[in-house]
C-alpha positions in Angstrom: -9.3 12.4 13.4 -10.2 14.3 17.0 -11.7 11.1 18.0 -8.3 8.7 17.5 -7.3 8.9 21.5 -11.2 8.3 22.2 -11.3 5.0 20.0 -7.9 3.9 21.3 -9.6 3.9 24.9 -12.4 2.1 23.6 -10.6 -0.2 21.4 -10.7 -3.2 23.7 -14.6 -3.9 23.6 -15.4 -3.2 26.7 -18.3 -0.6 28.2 -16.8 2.2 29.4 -18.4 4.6 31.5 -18.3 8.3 30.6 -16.6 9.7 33.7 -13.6 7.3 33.3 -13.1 8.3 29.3 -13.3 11.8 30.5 -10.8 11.4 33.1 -8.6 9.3 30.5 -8.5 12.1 28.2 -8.7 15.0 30.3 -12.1 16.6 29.0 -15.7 17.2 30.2 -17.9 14.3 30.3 -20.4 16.2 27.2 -16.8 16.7 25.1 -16.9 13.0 26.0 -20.2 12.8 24.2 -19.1 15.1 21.7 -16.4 12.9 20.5 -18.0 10.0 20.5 -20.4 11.5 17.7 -17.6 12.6 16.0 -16.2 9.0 16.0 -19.6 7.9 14.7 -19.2 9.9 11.7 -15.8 8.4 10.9 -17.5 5.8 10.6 -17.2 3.7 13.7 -20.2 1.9 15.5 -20.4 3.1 19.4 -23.0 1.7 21.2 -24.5 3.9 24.2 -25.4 1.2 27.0 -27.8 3.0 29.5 -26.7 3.8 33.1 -23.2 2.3 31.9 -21.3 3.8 29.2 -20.0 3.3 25.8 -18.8 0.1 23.9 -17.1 0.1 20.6 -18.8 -2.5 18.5 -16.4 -2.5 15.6 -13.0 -3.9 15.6 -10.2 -1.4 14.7 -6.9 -1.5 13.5 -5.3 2.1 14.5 -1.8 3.2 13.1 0.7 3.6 15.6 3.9 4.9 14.6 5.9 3.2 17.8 4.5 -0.2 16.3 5.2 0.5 13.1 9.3 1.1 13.8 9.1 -1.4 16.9 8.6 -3.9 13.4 11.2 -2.6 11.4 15.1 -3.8 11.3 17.2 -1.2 13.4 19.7 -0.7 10.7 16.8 0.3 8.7 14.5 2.2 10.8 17.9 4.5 11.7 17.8 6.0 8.8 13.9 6.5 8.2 11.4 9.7 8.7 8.3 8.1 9.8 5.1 10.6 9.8 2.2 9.0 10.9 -1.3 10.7 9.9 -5.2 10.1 9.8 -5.7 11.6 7.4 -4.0 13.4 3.9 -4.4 14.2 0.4 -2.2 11.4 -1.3 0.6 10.2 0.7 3.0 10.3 -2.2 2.3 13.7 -2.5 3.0 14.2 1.3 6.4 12.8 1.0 7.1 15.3 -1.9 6.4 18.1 0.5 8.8 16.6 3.1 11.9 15.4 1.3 14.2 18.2 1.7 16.8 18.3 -1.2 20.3 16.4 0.2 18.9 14.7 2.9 19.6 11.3 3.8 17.0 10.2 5.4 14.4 8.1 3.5 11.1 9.4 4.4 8.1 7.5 4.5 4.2 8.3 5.0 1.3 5.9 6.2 -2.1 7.7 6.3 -5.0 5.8 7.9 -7.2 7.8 5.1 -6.8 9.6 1.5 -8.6 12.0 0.2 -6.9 12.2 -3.0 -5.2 8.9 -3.6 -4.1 8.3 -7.1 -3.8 5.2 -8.9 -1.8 4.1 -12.4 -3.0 6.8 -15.5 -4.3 9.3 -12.9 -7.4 7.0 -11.8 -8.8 7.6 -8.3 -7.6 5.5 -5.6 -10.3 4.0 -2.9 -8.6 5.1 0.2 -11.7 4.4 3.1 -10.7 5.3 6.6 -9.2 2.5 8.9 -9.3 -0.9 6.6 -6.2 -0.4 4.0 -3.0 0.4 4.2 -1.4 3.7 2.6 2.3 4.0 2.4 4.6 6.0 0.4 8.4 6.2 0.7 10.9 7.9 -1.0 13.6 6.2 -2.8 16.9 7.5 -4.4 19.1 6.0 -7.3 22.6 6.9 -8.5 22.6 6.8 -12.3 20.3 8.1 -15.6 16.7 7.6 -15.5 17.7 3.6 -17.3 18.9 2.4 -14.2 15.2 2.4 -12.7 14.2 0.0 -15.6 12.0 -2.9 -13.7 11.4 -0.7 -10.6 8.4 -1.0 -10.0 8.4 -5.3 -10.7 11.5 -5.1 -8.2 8.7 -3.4 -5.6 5.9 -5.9 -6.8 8.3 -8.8 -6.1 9.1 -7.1 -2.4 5.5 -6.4 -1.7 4.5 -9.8 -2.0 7.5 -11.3 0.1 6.6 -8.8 3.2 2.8 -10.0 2.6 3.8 -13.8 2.3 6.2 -13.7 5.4 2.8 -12.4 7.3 0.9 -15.7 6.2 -0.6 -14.6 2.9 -0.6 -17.1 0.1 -0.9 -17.5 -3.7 -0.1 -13.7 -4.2 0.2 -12.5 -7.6 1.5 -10.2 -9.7 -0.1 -8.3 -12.6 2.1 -6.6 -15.2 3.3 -3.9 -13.9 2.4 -2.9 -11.1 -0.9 -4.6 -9.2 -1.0 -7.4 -6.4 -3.3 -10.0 -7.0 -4.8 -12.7 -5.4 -7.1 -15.6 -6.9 -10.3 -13.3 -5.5 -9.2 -10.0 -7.5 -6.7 -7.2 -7.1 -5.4 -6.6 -3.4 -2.8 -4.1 -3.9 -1.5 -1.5 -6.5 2.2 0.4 -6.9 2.4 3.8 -7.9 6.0 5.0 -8.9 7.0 8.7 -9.7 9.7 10.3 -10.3 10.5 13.9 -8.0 12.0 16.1 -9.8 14.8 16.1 -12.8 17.7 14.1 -12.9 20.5 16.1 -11.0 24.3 15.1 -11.0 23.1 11.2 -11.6 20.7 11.1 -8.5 16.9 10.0 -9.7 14.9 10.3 -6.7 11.4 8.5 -7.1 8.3 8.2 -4.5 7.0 4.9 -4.4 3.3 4.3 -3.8 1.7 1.6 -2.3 -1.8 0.8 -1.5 -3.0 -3.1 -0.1 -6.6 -3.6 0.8 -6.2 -5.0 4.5 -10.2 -4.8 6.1 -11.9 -3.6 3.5 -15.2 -5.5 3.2 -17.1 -2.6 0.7 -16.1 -1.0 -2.5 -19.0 0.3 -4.4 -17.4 2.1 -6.8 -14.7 -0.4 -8.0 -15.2 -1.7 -11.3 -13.3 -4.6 -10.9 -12.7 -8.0 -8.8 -11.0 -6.8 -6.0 -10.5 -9.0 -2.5 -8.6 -8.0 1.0 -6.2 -9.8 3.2 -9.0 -10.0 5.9 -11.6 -11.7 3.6 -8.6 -14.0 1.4 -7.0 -14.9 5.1 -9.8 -14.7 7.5 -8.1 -16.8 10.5 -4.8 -14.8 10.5 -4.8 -11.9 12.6 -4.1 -9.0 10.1 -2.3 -5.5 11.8 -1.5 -2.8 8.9 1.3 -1.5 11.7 2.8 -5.1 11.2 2.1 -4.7 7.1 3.7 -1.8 7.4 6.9 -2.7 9.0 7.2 -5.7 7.1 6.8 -3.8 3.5 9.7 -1.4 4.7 12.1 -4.0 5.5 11.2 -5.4 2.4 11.6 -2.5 -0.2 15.0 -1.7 1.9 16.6 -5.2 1.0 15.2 -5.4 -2.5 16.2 -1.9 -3.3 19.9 -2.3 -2.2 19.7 -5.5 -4.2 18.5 -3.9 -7.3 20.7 -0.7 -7.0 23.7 -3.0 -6.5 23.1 -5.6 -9.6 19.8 -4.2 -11.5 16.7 -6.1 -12.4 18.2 -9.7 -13.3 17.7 -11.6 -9.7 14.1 -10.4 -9.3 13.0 -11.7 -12.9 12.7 -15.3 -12.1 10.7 -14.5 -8.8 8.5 -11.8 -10.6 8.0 -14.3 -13.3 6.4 -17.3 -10.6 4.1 -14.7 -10.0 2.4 -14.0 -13.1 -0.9 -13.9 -13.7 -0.9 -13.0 -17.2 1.8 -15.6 -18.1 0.0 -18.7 -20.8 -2.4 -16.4 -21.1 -4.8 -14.9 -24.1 -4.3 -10.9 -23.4 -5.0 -8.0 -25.4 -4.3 -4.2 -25.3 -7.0 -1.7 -24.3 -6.5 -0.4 -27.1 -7.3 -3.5 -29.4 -3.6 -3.1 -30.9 -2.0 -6.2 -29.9 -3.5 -9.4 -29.3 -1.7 -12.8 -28.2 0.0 -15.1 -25.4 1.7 -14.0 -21.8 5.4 -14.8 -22.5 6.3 -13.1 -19.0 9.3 -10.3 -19.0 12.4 -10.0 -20.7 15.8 -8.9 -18.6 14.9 -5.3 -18.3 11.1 -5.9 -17.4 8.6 -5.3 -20.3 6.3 -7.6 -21.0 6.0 -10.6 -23.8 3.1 -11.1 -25.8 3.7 -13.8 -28.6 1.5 -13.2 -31.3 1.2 -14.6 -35.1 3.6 -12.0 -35.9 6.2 -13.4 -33.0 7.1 -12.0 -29.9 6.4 -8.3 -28.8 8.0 -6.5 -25.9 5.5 -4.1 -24.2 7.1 -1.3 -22.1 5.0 0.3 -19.0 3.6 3.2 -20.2 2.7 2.1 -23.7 -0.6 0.2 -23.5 -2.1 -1.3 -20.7 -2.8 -5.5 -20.7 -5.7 -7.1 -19.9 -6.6 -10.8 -20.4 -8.9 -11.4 -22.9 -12.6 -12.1 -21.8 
């Protein structure tokens, strides 16, 4: 987005004129003018007040990556690659292209827009410009592929702990890998694995998405709510989400690479939305209660012909209507 150091001038709310942007940024007064069209087709409302100037009449929430690491613990931010853009295909698969084989460092994208986001089973992820938060960071695990059993619960559990220590309440998990709130979904986790097993390192990119402004969503077929409309008198900054998310997923993952899945089953299981609840299969194959997850993370469903673990993957819950 040309138009990012234009709106970061403008961000205050306050008329400014066009000679002082163009001195600010270094350009002619009509590349002034030029940009501020440009910014209009981001979608950002600039008013033109005659004889004075321009006035951004939309709040904005811009990524900055100084923020972002200014937020996160030192011994954690020493060992991360932070990219910053405004705008990618899928972050995941940005952080794929970066990871360079035996590095150390743990790199991490946070896009203020997708234009290919992906959600679980290939589905298309909403990713609007400058009201959600789009963050991917790579993770790597000593062991065979068995030792990433409950992964992405383990995430779920530190997603809604970053989200919760920001002022959130009553988040929600949805087996296995959505954030809820009572108002609909707010969040998804997409985990994939890069690459093949090699010498007992599994390297995975985990994918997370958390609806922070958005106030529209046409195309979603499905209660959905944000942090902004759920929380309306907190003061919500993705660069703050962000931060708080990282530090998160650090501590959890050093947790569960240390001792496995068994201390996050309890707090996954306080979480769950499906738990005492009638659920079925997509498919129509299995029909019964929510028993919550066993010690390795798939799901219960007590039927008339007892209880049935349910493996990510297999089928795909939903409570029954």
């Amino acid at each position: 987005m040309k138009s990012k150091a234009l709106i970061n001038l403008l961000q205050d709310g306050k008329i400014h004129s066009g000679e002082s942007l163009a001195q600010s940024l270094g350009v002619s007064r009509t590349a002034v003018w030029k940009q501020i069209r440009r910014a209009v087709d981001d979608g950002y409302e600039v008013a033109t007040v005659r004889g004075k100037g321009y006035q951004l009449l939309t709040p904005v929430d811009l990524l900055d990556a100084g923020e972002i690491l200014e937020g996160i613990a030192p011994e954690v931010r020493a060992g991360l690659k932070l990219t910053v853009l405004d705008e990618v295909d899928s972050t995941n698969a940005e952080v794929i292209r970066q990871w360079q084989p035996g590095s150390s460092e743990i790199p991490v994208c946070i896009a203020d827009c997708q234009t290919a986001g992906r959600g679980r089973r290939g589905k298309a992820w909403q990713s609007p410009r400058g009201e959600n938060l789009y963050l991917s960071i790579g993770l790597t695990f000593h062991g065979g592929f068995a030792v990433l059993d409950g992964l992405s619960l383990v995430l779920g559990v530190a997603v809604a702990n970053a989200l919760e220590s920001l002022g959130a309440q009553s988040i929600g998990l949805k087996w296995p890998n959505d954030i809820f709130l009572p108002g609909g979904k707010l969040g998804g986790i997409l985990v994939e694995l890069q690459g093949e097993l090699q010498e007992g390192v599994v390297q995975v990119i985990a994918g997370i998405g958390i609806n922070v402004h958005m106030s529209e969503a046409d195309s979603v077929d499905q209660p959905w709510t944000s942090l902004a409309s759920a929380f309306p008198g907190q003061e919500w900054s993705r660069g703050r989400i962000a931060a708080a998310i990282i530090n998160a997923i650090h501590d959890a993952t050093k947790i569960f690479a240390d001792v496995g899945f068994s201390d996050f089953r309890g707090p996954w299981q306080s979480r769950d939305i499906f738990r005492g609840k009638t659920i079925h299969a997509r498919s129509g194959e299995l029909e019964g209660t929510g028993e919550g997850i066993d010690e390795t993370g798939n799901y219960l469903v007590r039927s008339a012909d007892g209880v049935t673990p349910v493996r990510a993957g297999e089928i795909s819950l939903r409570v029954r209507s």
